[in-house]
Backbone bond lengths (Angstrom), bond angles and torsions (degrees), N, CA, C in turn:
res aa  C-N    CA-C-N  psi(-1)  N-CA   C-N-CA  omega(-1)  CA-C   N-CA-C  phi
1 X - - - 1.449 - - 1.532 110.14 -
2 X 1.666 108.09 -37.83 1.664 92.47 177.62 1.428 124.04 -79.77
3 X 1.269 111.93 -29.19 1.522 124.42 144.63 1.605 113.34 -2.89
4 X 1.347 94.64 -94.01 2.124 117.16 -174.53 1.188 85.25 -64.79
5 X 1.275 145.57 -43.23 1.727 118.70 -175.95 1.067 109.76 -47.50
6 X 1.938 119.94 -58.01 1.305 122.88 -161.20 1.660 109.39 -63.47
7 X 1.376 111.19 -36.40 1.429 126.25 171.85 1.647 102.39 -35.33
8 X 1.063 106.39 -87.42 1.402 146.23 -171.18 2.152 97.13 -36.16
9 X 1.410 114.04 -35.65 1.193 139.54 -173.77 1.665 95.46 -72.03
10 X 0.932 103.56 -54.67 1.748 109.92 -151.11 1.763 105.97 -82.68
11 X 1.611 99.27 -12.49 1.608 100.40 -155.84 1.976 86.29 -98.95
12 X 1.617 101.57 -20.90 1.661 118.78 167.11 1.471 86.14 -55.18
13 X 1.190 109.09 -108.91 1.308 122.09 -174.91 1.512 133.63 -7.59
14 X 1.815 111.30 -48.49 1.429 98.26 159.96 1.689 123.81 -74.97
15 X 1.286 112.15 -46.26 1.602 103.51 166.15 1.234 113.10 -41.43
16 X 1.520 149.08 -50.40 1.353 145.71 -160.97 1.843 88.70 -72.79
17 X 0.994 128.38 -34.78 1.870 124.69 -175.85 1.470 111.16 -63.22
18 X 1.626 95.07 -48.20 1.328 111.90 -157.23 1.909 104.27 -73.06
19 X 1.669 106.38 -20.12 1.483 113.35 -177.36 1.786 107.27 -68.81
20 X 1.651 88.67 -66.29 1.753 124.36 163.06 1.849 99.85 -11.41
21 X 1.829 105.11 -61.47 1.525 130.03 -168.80 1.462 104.97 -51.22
22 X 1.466 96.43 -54.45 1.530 121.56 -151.31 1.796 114.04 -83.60
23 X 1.300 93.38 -7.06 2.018 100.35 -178.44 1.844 104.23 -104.52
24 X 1.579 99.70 -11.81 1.575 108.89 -175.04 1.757 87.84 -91.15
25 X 1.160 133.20 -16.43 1.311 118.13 -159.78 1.598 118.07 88.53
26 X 1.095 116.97 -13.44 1.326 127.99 -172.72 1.661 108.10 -59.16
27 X 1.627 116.69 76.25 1.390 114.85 -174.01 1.322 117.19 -80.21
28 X 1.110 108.71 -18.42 2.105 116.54 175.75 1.419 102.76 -60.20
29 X 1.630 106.37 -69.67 1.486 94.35 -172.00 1.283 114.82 -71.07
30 X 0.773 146.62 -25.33 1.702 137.99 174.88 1.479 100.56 -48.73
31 X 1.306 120.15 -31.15 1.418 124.51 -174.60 1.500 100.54 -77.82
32 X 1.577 113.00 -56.47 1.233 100.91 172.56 1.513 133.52 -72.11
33 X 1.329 123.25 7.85 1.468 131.03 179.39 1.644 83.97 -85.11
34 X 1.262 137.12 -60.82 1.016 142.02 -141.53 1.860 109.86 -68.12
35 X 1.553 84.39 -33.71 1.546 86.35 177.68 1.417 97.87 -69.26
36 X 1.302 124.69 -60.00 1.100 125.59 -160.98 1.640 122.79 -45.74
37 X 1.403 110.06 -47.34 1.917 118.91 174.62 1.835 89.57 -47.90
38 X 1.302 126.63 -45.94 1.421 132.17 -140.52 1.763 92.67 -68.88
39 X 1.623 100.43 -56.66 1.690 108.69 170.52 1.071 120.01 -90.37
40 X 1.925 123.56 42.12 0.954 135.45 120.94 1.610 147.16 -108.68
41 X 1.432 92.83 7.17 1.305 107.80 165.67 2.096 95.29 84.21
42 X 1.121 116.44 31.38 1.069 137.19 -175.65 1.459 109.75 -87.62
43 X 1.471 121.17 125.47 1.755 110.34 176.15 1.471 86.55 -78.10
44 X 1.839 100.05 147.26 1.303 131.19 174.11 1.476 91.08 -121.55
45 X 1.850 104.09 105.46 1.188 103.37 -170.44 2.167 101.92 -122.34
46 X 1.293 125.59 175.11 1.386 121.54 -152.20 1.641 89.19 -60.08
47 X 1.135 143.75 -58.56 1.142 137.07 175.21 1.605 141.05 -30.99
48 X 1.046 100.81 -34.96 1.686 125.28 162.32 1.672 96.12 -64.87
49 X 1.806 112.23 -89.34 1.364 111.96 175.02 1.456 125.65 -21.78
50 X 0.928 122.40 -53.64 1.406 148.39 -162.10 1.489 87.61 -59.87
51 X 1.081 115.47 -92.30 1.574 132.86 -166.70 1.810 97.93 -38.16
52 X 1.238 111.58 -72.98 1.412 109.42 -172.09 1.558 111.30 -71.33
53 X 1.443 129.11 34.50 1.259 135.72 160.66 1.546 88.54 -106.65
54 X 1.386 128.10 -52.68 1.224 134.97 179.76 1.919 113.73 -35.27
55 X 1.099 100.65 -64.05 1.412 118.64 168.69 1.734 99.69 -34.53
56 X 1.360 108.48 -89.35 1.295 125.70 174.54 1.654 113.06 -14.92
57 X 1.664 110.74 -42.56 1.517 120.62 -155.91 1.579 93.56 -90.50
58 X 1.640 118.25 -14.77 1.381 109.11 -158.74 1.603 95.22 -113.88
59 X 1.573 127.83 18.45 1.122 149.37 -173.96 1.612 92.43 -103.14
60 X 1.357 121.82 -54.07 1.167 125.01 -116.57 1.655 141.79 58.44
61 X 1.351 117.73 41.19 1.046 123.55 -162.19 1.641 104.31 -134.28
62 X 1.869 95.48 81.99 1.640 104.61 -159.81 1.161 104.66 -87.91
63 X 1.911 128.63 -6.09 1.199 120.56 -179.49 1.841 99.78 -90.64
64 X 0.855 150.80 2.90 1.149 166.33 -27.92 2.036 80.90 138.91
65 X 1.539 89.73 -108.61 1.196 144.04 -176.70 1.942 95.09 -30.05
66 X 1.254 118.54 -37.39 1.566 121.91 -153.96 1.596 85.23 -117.22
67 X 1.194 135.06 -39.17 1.258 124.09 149.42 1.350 132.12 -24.80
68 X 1.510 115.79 -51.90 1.309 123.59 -167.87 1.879 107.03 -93.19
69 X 1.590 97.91 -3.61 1.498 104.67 163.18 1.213 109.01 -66.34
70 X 1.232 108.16 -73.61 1.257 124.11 -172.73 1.740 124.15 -46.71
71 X 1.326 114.58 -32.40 1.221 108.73 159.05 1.694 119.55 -71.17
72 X 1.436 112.00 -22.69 1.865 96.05 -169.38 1.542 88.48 -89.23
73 X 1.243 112.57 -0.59 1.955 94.85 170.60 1.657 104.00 -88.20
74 X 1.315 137.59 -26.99 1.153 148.92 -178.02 1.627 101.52 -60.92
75 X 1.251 101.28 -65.51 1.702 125.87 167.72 1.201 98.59 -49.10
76 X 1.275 160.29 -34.21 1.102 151.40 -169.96 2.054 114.34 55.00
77 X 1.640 87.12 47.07 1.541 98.25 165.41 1.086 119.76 -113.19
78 X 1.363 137.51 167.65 1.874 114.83 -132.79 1.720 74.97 -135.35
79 X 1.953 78.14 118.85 2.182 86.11 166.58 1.803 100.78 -78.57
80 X 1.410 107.44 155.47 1.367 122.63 -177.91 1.476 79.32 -122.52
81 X 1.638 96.15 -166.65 1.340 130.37 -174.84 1.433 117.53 -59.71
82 X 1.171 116.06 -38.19 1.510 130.97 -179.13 1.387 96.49 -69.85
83 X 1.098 142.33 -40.68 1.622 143.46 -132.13 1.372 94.18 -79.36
84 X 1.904 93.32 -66.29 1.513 105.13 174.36 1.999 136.12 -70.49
85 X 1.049 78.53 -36.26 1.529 88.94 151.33 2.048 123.85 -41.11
86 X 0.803 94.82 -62.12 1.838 112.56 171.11 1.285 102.11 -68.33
87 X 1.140 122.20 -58.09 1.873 114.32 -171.95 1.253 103.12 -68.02
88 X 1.047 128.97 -42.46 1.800 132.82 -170.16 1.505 99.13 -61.83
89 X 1.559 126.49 -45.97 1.421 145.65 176.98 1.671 112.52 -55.35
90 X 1.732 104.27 -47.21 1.038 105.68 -171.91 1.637 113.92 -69.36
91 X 1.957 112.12 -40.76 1.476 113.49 154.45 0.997 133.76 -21.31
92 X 1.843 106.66 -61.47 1.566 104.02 -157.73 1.819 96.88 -97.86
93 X 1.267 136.61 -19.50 1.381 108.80 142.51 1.529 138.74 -12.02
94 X 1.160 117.55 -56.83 1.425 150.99 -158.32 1.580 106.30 -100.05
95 X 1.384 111.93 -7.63 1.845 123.43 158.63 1.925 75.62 82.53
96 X 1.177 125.54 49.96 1.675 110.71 172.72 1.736 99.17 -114.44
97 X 0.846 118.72 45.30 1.779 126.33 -173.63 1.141 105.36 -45.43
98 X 1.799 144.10 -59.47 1.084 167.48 79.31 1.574 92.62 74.62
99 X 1.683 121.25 -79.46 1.720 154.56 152.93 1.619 91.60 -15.42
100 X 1.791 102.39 -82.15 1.273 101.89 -132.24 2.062 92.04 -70.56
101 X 1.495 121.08 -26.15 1.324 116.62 173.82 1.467 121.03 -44.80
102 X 1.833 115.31 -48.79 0.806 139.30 -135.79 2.426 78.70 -86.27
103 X 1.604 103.31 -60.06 1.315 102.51 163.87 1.634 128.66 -32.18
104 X 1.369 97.76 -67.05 1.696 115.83 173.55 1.378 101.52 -36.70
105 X 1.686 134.18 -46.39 1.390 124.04 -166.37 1.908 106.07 -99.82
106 X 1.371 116.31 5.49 1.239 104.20 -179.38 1.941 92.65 -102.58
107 X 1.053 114.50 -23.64 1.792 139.40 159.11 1.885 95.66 -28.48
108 X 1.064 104.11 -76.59 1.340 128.35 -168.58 1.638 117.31 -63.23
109 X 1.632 99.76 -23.31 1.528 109.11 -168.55 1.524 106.70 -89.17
110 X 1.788 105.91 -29.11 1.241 103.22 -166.56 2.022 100.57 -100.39
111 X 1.303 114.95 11.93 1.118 154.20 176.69 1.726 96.89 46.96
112 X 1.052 90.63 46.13 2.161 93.96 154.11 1.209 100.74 -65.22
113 X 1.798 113.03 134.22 1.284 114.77 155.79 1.803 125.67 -54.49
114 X 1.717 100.98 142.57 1.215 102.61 172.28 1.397 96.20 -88.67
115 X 1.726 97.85 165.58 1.541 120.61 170.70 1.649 114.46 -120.19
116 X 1.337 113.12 -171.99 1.636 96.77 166.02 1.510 107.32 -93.80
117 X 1.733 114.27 -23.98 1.399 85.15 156.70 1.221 160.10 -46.19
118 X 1.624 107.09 -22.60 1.427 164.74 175.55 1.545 88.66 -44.03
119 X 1.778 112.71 -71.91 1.837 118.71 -160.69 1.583 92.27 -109.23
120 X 1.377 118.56 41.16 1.388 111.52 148.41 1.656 122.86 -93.10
């Protein structure tokens, strides 16, 4: 039990860095926190992803940003509303409208709720 606590502690701890990372813009390390939970046997769960796609989106750094999609679908960790929301954001930043449409309708296919963040 103290084991999975400490587990359970540390995987707190990098998400709370990776948020901390991710409101400074700091898109590298979020990348590198991420490796790091990974070579620690750390769940990389939508919340972690999420946030450090966020980072990525507030960089402008959508290849970045669509990268780290593509691994939590590999990972088989489940994008929500937020996920796509930020990647679609991080597109049309970057004048990729084209992306974030093309997102918006795979959004809809896998029927995640939209938000109004969603048609901002």
């Amino acid at each position: 039990a103290m084991v999975q606590s400490l587990v359970e502690s540390n995987s707190i701890t990098f998400s709370a860095t990776i948020s901390a990372c991710a409101q400074s813009g700091q898109w590298q390390t979020c990348m590198h926190l991420l490796e790091a939970m990974a070579h620690c046997k750390l769940e990389l769960d939508t919340i972690s992803f999420s946030t450090a796609i966020s980072a990525c989106e507030k960089s402008s750094r959508w290849e970045n940003a669509l990268h780290l999609f593509g691994v939590m679908a590999r990972s088989s960790v489940e994008c929500n509303t937020m996920t796509y929301s930020t990647l679609i954001s991080a597109h049309e930043k970057c004048g990729l409208w084209e992306s974030s449409l093309q997102l918006f309708n795979i959004m809809g296919q896998r029927l995640v709720e939209y938000s109004t963040i969603t048609f901002e």
